[in-house]
Each structure stands twice: as C-alpha cells, then as structure tokens.
N, C-alpha and C positions, 0 to 999 in steps of 0.2 A: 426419284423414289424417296419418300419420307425416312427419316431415320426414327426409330422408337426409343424414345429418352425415358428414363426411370419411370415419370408418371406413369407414361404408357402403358409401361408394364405391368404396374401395379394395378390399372386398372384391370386390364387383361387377366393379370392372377385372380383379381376379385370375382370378375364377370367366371370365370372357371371354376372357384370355388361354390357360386353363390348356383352355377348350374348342376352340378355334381356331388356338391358337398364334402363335407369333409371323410364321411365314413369310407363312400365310395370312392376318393379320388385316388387311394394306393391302388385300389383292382385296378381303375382306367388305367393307370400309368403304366400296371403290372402288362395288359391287356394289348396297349401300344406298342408295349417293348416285343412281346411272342410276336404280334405281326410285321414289327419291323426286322424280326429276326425271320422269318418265315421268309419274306419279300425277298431277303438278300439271301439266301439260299438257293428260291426258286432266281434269281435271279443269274447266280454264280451256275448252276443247274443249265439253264438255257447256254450261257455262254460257252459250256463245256458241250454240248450237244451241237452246237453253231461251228465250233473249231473243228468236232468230229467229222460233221456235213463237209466242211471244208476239204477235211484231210481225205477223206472218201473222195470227193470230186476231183481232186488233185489228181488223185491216184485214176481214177478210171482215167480222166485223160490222158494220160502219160503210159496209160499200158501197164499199171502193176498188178502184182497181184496178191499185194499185199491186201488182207480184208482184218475188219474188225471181228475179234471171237468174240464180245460180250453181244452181238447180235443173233438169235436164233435164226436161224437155217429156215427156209422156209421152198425147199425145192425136193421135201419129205427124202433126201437121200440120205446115207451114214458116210462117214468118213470125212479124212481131212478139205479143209475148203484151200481152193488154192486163187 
C-alpha cells in the first residue's frame, strides 16, 4: 500500500477545497462529525442489544427465570413476570 507524503496531502486538501469551497467546508466538517457521532452510538446501541439477546438465550437454556423488565409484556396479562 502507498504511503501519502506531504504532497499528497496537499493535494488532496486542495482538490477538497476547490470541491466544497471555502464557505461550506466548516458545515461538511460540522456535518461528518454528527454522523460520525450518530454511527458510534447506533453502533454502541446494537452491541448492547447483542449482549442482551445473549443474556436472554443464556438464560432460557439454563432454566431461569430471570427476564428482562425494560421489555413489554406482551401475553395482555398484569403482574409480576417470573
């Protein structure tokens, strides 16, 4: 793989400036960061829902009966789930 030496880069800034320009490149930059930050939340998000699946399968197989509350009930009954 090519290593990118200062030219390089400069180039690359230029060709960015010269597509974006100067007014709009703070919004892009701004614009990149909320998505990058978006990403890594759903991403943090999924992995927390992955562990819970887990912890869930765990547990049926093993016979507990231990369940998740932040899940809604969904067998129209009242009272404690067990």
């Amino acid at each position: 793989m090519p290593n990118l030496g200062p030219t390089e880069l400069i180039i690359i800034a230029v060709v960015i400036v010269l597509l974006f320009g100067w007014k709009r490149l703070p919004d892009a930059a701004r614009s990149l960061g909320r998505s990058a930050r978006v990403f890594k939340s759903e991403v943090n998000e999924m992995k927390i829902e992955d562990e819970q699946r887990k912890r869930a399968d765990d547990s049926k197989a093993t016979g507990s009966a231990i369940t998740d509350d932040t899940t809604p009930r969904t067998d129209n009954q009242s009272g404690p789930t067990l």
